[in-house]
N, C-alpha and C positions, 0 to 999 in steps of 0.2 A: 647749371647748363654748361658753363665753362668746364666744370672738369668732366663733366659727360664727354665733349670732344677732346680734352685729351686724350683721355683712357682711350677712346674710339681712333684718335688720330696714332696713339701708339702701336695698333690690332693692324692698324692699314700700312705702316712702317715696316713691322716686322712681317709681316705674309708678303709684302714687296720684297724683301730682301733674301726672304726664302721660294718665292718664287709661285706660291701659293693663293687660292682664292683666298681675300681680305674678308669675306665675312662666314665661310665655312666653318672657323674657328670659330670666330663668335659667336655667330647661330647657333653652334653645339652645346656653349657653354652658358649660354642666356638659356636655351630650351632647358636643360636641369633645373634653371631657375622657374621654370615656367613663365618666361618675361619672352620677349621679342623685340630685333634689332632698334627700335626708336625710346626703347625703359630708358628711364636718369639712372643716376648714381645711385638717388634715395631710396628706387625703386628694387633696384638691383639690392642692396644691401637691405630693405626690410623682406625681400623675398629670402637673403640668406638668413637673416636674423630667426624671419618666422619659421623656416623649413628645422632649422638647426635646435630650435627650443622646443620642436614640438618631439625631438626624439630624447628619450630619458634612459639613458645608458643600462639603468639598472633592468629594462624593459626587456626581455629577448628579440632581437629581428629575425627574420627569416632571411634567407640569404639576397632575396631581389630586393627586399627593405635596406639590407645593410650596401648593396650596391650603390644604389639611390643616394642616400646618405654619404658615401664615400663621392660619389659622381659633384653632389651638390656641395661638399667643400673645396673639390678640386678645380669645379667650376667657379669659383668666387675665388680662390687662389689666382685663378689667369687671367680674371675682367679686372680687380681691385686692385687700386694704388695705397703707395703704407698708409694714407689719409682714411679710406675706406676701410681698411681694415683695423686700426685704431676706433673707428666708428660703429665698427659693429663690436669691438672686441668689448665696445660699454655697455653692448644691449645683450650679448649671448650669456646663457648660462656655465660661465666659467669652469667652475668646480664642481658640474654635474660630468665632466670629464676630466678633469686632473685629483687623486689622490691629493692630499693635502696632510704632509708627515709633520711627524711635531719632536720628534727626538732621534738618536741612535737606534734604541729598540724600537720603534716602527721604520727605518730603514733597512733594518736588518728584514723584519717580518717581511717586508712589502719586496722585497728582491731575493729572498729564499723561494725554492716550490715549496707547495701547504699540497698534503694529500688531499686530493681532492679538486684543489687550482686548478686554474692553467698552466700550462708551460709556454705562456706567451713572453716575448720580450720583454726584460721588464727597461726603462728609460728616465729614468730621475735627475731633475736639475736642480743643480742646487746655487741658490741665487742667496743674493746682502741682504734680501726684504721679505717677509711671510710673505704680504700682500700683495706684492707685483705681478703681474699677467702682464702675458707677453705669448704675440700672434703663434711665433714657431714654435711656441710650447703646446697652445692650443689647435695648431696646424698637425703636428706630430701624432697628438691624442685622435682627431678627428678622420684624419687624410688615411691613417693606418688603423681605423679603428676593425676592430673583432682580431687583431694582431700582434698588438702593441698594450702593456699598460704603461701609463704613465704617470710619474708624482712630482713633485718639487717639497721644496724644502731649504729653509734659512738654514745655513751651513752654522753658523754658531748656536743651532738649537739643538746642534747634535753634539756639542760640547760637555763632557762629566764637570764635578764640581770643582773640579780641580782648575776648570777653563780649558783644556785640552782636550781635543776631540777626541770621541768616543769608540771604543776598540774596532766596530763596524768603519765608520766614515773614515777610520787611521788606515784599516787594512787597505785601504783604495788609496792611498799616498798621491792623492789631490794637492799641485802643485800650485793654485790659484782660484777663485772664482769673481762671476759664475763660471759654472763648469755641467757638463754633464756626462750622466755616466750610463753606459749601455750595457745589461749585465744579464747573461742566459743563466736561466737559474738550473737549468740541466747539468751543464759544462761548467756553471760558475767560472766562467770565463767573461772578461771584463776590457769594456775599449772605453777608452776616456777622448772625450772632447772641449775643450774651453774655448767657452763663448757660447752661443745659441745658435749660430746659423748652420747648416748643415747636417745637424742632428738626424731629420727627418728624412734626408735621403741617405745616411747612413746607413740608419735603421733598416730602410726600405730595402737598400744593397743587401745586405743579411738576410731579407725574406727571401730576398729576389733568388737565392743561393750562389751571389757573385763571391766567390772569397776571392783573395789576394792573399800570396804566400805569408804573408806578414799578419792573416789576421788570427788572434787565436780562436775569436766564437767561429765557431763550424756551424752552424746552425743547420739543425734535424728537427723539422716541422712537425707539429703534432697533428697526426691526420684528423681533418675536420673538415666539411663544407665552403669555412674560409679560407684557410690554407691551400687546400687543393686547388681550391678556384685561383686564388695567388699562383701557384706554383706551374698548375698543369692546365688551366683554361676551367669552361666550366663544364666538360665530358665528364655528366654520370646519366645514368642510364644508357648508356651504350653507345654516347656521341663522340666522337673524334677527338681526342684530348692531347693537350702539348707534351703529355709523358707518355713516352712508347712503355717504360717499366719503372718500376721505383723497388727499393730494396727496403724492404720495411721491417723494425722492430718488433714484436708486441710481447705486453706483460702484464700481469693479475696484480690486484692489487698487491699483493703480499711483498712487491720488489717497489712500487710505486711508495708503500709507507715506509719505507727505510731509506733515508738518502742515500746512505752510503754505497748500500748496496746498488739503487740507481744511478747514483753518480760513475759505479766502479761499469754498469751495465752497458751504460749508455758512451764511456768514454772511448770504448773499443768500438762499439757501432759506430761512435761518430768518426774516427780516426777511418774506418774504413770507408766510409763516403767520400772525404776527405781525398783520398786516394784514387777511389775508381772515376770519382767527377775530374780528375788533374791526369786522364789516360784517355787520348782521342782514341783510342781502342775500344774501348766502353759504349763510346755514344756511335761506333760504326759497325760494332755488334750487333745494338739495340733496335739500330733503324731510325732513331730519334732519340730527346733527350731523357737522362736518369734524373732519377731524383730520390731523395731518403727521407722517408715517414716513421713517426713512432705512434704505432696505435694501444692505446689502454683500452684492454679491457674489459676494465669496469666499468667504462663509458661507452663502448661500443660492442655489445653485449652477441649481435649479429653478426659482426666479425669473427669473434670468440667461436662462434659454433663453426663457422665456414673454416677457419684454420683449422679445427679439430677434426674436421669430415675429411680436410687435405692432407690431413699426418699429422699432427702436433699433439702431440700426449698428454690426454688431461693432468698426468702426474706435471708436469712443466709450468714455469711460473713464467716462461720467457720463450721465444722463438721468434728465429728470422725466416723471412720468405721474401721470393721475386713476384711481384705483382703486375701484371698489364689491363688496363682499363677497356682497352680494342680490344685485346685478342679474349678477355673476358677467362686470365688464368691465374690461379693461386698455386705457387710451386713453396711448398715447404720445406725448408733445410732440414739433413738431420741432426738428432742434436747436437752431435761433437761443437754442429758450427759455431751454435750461439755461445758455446766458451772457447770458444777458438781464436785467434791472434786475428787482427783488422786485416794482415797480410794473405791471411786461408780464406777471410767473408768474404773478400771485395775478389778473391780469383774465383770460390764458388759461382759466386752471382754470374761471373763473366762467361763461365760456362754455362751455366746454366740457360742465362738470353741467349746462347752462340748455339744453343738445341737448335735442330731444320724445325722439331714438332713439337705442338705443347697441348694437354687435355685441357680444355675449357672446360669449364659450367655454366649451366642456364644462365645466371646472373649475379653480379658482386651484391653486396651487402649497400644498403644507403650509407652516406658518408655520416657520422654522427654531425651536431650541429656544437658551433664552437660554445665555448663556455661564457657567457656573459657577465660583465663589472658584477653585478647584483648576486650572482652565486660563486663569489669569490669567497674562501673561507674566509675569516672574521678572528684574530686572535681572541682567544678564551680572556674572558671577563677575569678572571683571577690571577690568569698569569698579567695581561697587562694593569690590572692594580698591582700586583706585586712588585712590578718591575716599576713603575715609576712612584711608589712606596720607598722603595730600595732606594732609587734617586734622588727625593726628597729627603730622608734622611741623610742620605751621603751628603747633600750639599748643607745642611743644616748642621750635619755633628763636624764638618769642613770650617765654616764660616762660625760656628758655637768657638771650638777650639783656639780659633784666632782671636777671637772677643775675649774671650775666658781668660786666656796670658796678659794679654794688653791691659783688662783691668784688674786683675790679681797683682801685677805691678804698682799700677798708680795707686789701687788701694793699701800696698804695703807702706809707699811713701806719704800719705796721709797721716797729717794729726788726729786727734781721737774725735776733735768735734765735725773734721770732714766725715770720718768713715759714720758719724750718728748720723750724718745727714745723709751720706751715701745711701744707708740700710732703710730709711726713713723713706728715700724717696724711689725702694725699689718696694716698698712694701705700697707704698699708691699705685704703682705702676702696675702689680701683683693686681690691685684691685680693679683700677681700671679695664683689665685685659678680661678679668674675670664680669665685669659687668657688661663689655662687650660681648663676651662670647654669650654668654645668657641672652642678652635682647634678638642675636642673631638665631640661635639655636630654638627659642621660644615662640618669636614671632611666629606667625603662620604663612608658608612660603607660596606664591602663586604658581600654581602647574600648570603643566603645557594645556592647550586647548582643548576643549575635550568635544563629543558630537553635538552637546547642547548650545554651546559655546561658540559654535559655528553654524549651527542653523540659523541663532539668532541673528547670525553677519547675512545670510542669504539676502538677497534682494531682486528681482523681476528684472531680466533687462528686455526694453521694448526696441526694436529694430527700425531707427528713422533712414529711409532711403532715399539720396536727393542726388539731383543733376547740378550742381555746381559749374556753371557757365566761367570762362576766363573774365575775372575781371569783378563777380561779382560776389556780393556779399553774403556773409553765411546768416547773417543778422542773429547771435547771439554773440552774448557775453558771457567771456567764461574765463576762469581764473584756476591756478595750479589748486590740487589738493591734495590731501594724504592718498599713498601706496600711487602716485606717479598720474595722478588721473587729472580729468578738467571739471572744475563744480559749474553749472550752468548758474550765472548772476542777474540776467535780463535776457527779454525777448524782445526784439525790435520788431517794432507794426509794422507791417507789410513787406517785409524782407524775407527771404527764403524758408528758414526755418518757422516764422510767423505762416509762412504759405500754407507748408506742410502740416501743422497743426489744424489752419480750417476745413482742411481738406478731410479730415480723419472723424470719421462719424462717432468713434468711440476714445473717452477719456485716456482708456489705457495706454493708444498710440502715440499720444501729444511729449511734445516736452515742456518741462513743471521747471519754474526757478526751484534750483535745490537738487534737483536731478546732477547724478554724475555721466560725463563721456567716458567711460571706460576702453573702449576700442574705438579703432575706424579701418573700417574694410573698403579697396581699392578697388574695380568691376573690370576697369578697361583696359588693364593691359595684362597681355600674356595669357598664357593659359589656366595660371591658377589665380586666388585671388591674391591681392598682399592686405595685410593685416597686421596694421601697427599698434601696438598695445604700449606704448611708453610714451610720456608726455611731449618730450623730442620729434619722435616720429608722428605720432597725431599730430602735433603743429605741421609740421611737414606735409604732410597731407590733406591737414582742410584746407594749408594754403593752394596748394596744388587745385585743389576741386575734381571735378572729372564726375565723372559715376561715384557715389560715394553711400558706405550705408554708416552711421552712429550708432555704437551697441550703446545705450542710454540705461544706466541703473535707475531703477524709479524710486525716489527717495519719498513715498506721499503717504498722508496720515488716513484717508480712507483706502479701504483694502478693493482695489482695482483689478487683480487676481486673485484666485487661490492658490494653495498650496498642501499637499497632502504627503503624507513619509508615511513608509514601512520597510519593516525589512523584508528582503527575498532571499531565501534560502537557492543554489544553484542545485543543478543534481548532480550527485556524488564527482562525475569524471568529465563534468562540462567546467570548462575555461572561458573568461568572461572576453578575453581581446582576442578567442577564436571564433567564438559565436556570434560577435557585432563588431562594427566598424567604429570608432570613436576618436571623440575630437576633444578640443578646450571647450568649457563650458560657453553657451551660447545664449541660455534662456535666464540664466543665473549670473548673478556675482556674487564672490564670496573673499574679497578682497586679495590677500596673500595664498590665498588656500587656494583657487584657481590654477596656479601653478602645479598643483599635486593633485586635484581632480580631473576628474572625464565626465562628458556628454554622451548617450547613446547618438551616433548620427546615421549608422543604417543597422537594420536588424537583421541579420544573417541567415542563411539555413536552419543553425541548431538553435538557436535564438525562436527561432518564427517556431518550431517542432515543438520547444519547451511552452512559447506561450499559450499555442494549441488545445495543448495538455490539462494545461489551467485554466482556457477558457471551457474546456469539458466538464471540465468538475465542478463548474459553476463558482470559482474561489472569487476574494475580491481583489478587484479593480486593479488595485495596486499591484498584485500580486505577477500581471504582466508586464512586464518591460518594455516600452515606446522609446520611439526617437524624442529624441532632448531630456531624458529622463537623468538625474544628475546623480553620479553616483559618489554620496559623502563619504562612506567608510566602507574598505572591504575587511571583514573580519575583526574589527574594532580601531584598524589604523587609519586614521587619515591623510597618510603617503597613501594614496589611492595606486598612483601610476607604479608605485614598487609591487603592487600587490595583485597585476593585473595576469600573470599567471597562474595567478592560486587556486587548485581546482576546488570545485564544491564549495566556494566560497560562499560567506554569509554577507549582503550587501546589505546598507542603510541608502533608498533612495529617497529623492525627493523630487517629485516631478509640481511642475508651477503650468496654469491652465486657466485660460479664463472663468469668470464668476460660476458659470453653466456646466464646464465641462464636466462634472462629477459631482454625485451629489449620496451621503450617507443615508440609509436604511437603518431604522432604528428595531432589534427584534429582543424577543426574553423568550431563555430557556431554561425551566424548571429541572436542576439537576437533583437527583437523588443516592446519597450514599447508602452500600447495602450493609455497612456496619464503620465502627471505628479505625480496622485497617483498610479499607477500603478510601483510594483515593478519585479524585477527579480527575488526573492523568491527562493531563494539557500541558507542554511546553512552553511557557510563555518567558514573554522579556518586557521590561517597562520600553515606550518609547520614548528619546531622552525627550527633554525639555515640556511635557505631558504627563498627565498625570494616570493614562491611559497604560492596560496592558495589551498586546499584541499576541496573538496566537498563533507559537511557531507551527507548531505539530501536535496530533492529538493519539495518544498512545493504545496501544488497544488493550483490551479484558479490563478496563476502567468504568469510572461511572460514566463522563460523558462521551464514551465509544460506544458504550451499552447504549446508551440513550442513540445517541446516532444512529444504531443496527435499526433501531425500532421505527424511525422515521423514514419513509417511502421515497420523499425529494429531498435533494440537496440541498433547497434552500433552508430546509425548517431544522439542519442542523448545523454545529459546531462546526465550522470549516477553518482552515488553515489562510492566517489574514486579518481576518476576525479580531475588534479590539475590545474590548471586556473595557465597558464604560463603568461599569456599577454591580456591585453585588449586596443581593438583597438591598435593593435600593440607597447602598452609601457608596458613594462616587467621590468622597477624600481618599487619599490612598494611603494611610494607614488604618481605615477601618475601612475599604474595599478590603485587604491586605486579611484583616481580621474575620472577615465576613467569608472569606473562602473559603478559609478550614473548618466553615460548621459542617454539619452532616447533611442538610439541606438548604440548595443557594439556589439563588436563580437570577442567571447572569445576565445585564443588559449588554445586549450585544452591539454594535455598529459595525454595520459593512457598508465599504465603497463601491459604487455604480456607477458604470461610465456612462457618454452620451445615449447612447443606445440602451439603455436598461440592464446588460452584462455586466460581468467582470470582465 
C-alpha cells in the first residue's frame, strides 16, 4: 500500500508542476491496464504481466491488437517504479521478445536483410552475461514492437578461437560494454551507444524520421500498416493523414535478392530524402509533411498493379513515385529518374507536388501488413552447421596445436621409462573415451514430448469462486509445488473453502487434498479481470481476497469428468485465430504446455458456418468445435500459438465435459472388396495414446464409398470422425491393423453424441 502512494503521490507532483489534471494521466494509463484509479501496485503489475504473456510475437496482430499492445507497455512504463518493473521483468516472457544470439555468425545473420525479412531496425546489446535481462532491453522490444527487432548477446561469445573478436563484432570497433548497436540493414549504416539507457528513444528518433546532421542511418520505412501508422497517422481508407505526400521507392524481387544491388538502389533514394526533408521548401510545396517509403513488391502485390496502370513498365525492377493519401494520387516517375543522382529525385518530386493539379483514382491499395518475428527467415540448417563445424574445428585444431608442442617437448626430455608410462597411459585414456562415447551414443535418448505424452499430463480444472471478506480466512492448506503452483494439504471445517465445498451438490466442484491451485483470477477491479498464474502472485492475491475465482486442477483417482479427442480437419482456406476468439487454457491443465496451447473462448462467424456444415452431415460430435475445446497440436506441433495461422490446419482437440455430456454409439459395417486391387479407401490416423483408429476422410470409387452410395441415411454409413474400434472383431491393434487388409471386414464402428443426440 505504501508504495501504491508513492507512485500515486509522484502522478500528483508531476501534473502539479506541469500544470495539468493529476489523474487524467493516470486514468489513461490504468484504463490500458483495464484497472482504475484505487488498483495496488500488485494489481497494476499482474494486469501487465498477464496482458503482456498472453501476446506471442511469433503470432501475427492486426494493427488495433498491435496498438493495444504497444498502449499497454507504455502504460506500465509511466505508473511503475524500477521496484515494479524488476517485478514484473521475473514474471514476463522474456525471450519470447529478444532474439537470443550465441556467436559472430548469428550476429552477422540477425543484422543483415534475408530476402524475404523485414527491413525493420535491427537493435543488438551486447552485455558481460548470456543471461541478464534488463527492463530497457525488454522496453525497446515491446514499446517499438512491429518496428524494431531486437537481440542481445554476451560479447565474448562472439570471439574466434583465437580469443579475438570475430570479423562481424571487430567491423563495429565497440570501444567498451555493454554497449549497443543500432544497425539499418538497408544503409548498413550503424550508431553505437554504451550503456543501456536511451536506446529506446533512439531508436524511436529514427522511426520518427528526426535525423540530425551527424546521423548517418537516414532511415526509409518500409511501407506497411505499422509504419505508416508511425509515420503518417492512421489515414487509410481515405481519412486525413499526417503525410500530405511521401516519395516512395518500389522494387520486384529481383533487386530485393541481391544486396548489393539493393544496397546501391536504396543509397541514392535514401540520400535523396535526406535532402528534400533538410528544405523548408518541400514541406511549403506539399501543404504538410513528406516522408519516404520503400514498397516491395513481392509483398505488396496490389501496389504492384496500381504503379503499373499509372506508368511503370512491367519491363522495370524498380521505380519511384509521389504519393498522397488525401488527394488519393499515384504520380509515376519516368525512368531516367530511378537511376538518376538523389540531386535530379528530390527536385523532381518537388515539382512534381508544386503541380496546381493532380489525376486521382478511385482508391489506393490497402497498406500490406508488417512482417511478424515468426516469418522472419531462419538461416539454412546446413550453412549454420557448417559454420559453427568450421568454429569448432578452428578452436580445436587452435588449442590441439598448443597441446601438441608443449607435449612433444616434455616428451622429448623424458627417460624411456616415463615415455612407457606416458604411451601406457594414453592408451587408457584412448579407451576410456572410447567406452564413453559408446554408453552415450547407445543409450536410448529421451525425445521431446510427444501428443501422447501430453494428454497423459491433462487434467480437469474445476472453477471455485469465493468472496473472501478483509480479514478472513481462506481455510486451506496449501504448500509450493512443481511448475510454480500450490498442492492443496488440508481443508479446514467450517472456513471458507470448507463452505464452498458443502454448498456444491456435485463431487466435481469441491476441492480434494491433492488437488493443485493453478490460477487465481481477480473479479473487482477494473475492467478486465487479473489473473495470476505464478506462485508470487497467487499468494498475493489470496492474501488480498476480494472477488476471487481458483482454477483447481483435480488430481482424483475416480473419473469425475470425461474426456474425449479427435482430430478436426479445417477447410482448405479457413484460419483457426480468424474463425474464434481464444484464450489460455481454462478447462485443462497441462503443466508447461499451457503456455503454448489455446482454449476456444468464442466461436466466430466462420467457425459457427463450418460447424453448421458438420452438423448437416450428421458427422460426430467431436468433429464440431465448442468453447473451452482445448486445442493440443496443430498440424503435429505442440507450439500450438506458432501455428495459429496455418490455414487448413489439421487440429488434435480435446474437449473435457461432465460424465453425461457425450456418450458413444456403438455401430458395424459390413465392407466388401470387389477384388484384390481394390481397396477400402478411408483415410485414417491412430489416435495417440489409444489403440483406436479415427477416420479422416473417406475417398471415393472405393469399397467403403461404394458402400456409402448404397445407404439412404447418414447414419448407417462411414462418416468422417468415425473411430474403427475393431475389425472383424480384433480390437489389438496389430491384428485390427491385420484384419483390414482382408478382402472382407466389418468395422466396429464408435461415434460420439452430444447431449442432444447429434453430432
Amino acid at each position: 500500500m505504501h508504495m501504491h502512494r508513492v507512485v500515486r503521490w509522484g502522478w500528483l507532483l508531476l501534473a502539479c508542476g506541469l500544470g495539468v489534471d493529476a489523474d487524467e494521466g493516470l486514468a489513461r494509463h490504468l484504463g490500458a491496464l483495464g484497472l482504475g484509479l484505487e488498483s495496488t501496485v500488485l494489481e497494476r503489475t499482474a494486469a501487465y504481466v498477464n496482458q503482456t504473456n498472453q501476446h506471442t510475437p511469433q503470432v501475427k496482430l492486426g494493427s488495433a491488437a498491435r496498438r493495444k499492445f504497444v498502449e499497454v507497455q507504455q502504460a506500465f512504463q509511466a505508473l511503475s517504479d524500477d521496484q515494479m518493473k524488476q517485478d514484473a521483468l521475473g514474471m514476463i516472457k522474456y525471450w519470447d521478445h529478444i532474439e537470443r544470439l550465441h556467436d559472430d555468425g548469428d550476429l552477422r545473420f540477425f543484422t543483415e536483410f534475408q530476402a524475404g525479412g523485414s527491413a525493420h531496425l535491427r537493435v543488438v546489446f551486447l552485455l558481460e552475461s548470456s543471461s541478464e535481462q534488463h527492463w530497457e532491453i525488454f522496453a525497446t522490444a515491446t514499446q517499438l514492437n512491429g518496428n524494431v527487432r531486437v537481440a542481445q548477446l554476451r560479447h565474448t561469445d562472439a570471439n574466434g578461437p583465437n580469443g579475438q573478436q570475430g570479423p562481424f563484432l571487430s567491423s563495429l570497433k565497440l570501444r567498451q560494454f555493454p554497449s549497443a548497436v543500432i544497425y539499418d540493414p538497408i544503409s548498413r549504416a550503424v550508431k553505437i551507444s554504451y550503456g543501456l539507457d536511451g536506446v529506446r528513444q533512439e531508436a524511436q528518433r529514427f522511426l520518427d524520421g528526426k535525423l540530425y546532421n551527424a546521423d548517418r542511418i537516414a532511415r526509409v520505412q518500409e511501407l506497411d500498416s505499422e509504419s505508416f501508422r508511425w509515420r503518417c497517422g492512421h489515414g487509410q481508407d481515405g481519412q486525413t493523414t499526417g503525410c500530405a505526400w511521401a516519395l516512395t521507392l518500389a522494387t520486384d524481387a529481383s533487386v530485393e535478392n541481391t544486396q548489393d544491388a539493393l544496397a546501391t538502389t536504396m543509397r541514392t533514394f535514401t540520400e535523396a530524402c535526406r535532402l528534400f526533408q533538410s528544405m523548408q521548401s518541400v514541406q511549403k510545396d506539399s501543404g504538410g509533411s513528406t516522408n519516404c517509403f520503400w514498397i516491395r513488391l513481392g509483398r505488396a502485390p496490389e501496389w504492384g498493379a496500381t504503379l503499373r496502370q499509372q506508368g511503370m513498365s512491367v519491363l522495370d525492377n524498380s521505380s519511384i513515385s509521389a504519393i498522397s493519401w488525401d488527394r488519393r494520387v499515384v504520380a509515376v516517375s519516368p525512368p531516367d529518374i530511378t537511376k538518376a543522382s538523389a540531386e535530379r529525385i528530390q527536385k523532381w518530386f518537388r515539382e512534381k507536388i508544386a503541380e496546381p493539379e493532380h489525376a486521382s483514382i478511385p482508391a489506393l491499395p490497402p497498406l500490406p501488413a508488417p512482417i511478424n518475428p515468426g516469418e522472419e527467415p531462419k538461416e539454412e540448417f546446413s550453412d549454420r552447421t557448417s559454420r559453427q563445424a568450421q568454429q569448432f574445428f578452428s578452436s580445436l585444431e587452435s588449442r590441439a596445436g598448443e597441446l601438441f608442442m608443449e607435449a612433444q617437448k616434455k616428451f622429448v626430455q623424458a627417460d624411456v621409462e616415463e615415455k612407457v608410462m606416458v604411451i601406457g597411459a594414453g592408451l587408457c585414456f584412448l579407451m576410456l573415451v572410447f567406452f564413453i562415447l559408446r554408453q552415450c551414443c547407445c543409450r536410448r535418448r529421451a525425445g521431446p514430448k510427444d501428443e501422447s505424452e501430453v494428454l497423459k499430463s491433462l487434467v480437469p480444472i474445476t472453477a471455485v469462486r469465493l468472496e473472501k471478506k478483509e480479514g478472513e480466512k481462506l481455510g486451506l492448506g496449501i504448500s509450493g509445488s512443481a511448475l510454480d503452483t500450490f498442492a492443496v494439504t488440508s481443508i479446514n471445517s467450517g472456513e471458507l473453502a470448507d463452505r464452498w465445498n458443502n454448498a456444491q451438490p456435485q463431487d466435481k466442484h469441491r476441492i480434494r487434498e491433492g488437488d493443485r491451485i493453478v490460477a487465481v483470477t481477480k473479479h473487482d477491479y477494473g475492467s478486465e479481470e487479473v489473473v495470476a498464474r505464478t506462485s508470487g502472485m497467487m499468494s498475493q492475491a489470496l492474501k488480498a481476497g476480494g472477488d476471487l475465482t481458483l482454477s483447481v486442477a483435480m488430481a482424483r483417482e475416480e473419473p469425475l469428468v470425461q474426456r474425449t479427442l479427435a482430430y478436426v480437419q479445417l477447410d482448405k482456406d479457413m484460419v483457426l485465430q480468424d474463425a474464434a476468439k481464444l484464450r489460455w487454457p481454462q478447462l485443462s491443465y497441462g503443466g508447461a504446455m499451457d503456455a503454448t496451447s489455446v482454449e476456444i473462448a468464442v466461436v466466430g462467424p466462420k467457425l459457427a458456418e463450418f460447424n453448421e456444415k458438420r452438423r448437416s452431415e450428421q458427422l460426430c460430435c467431436t468433429q464440431i468445435l465448442e468453447v473451452g475445446d482445448r486445442i493440443v497440436s496443430i498440424n503435429g506441433s505442440l507450439d500450438v500459438r506458432s501455428q495459429l495461422a496455418a490455414p487448413g490446419a489439421t487440429l488434435l482437440v480435446a474437449r473435457f465435459g461432465s460424465l453425461d455430456s457425450f456418450r458413444a454409439e456403438s455401430l458395424e459395417f459390413p465392407i466388401e472388396k470387389s477384388g484384390p486391387e481394390d481397396r477400402l479407401g478411408m483415410h485414417i490416423r491412430q489416435l495417440p495414446g489409444t489403440q483406436q483408429f479415427e477416420v479422416v476422410d473417406v475417398m471415393p470409387e472405393c469399397a467403403v464409398a461404394r458402400r456409402n452410395d448404397g445407404i439412404a441415411t447418414q447414419t448407417g454409413r462411414v462418416l468422417r470422425g468415425d473411430r474403427i474400434v475393431s475389425a472383424n472383431g480384433k480390437v489389438k491393434f496389430e491384428e485390427l491393423q491385420r484384419e483390414l487388409a482382408q478382402a472382407n471386414v466389418t468395422l466396429g464402428i464408435e461415434r460420439w453424441v452430444g447431449q442432444n443426440g447429434t453430432g
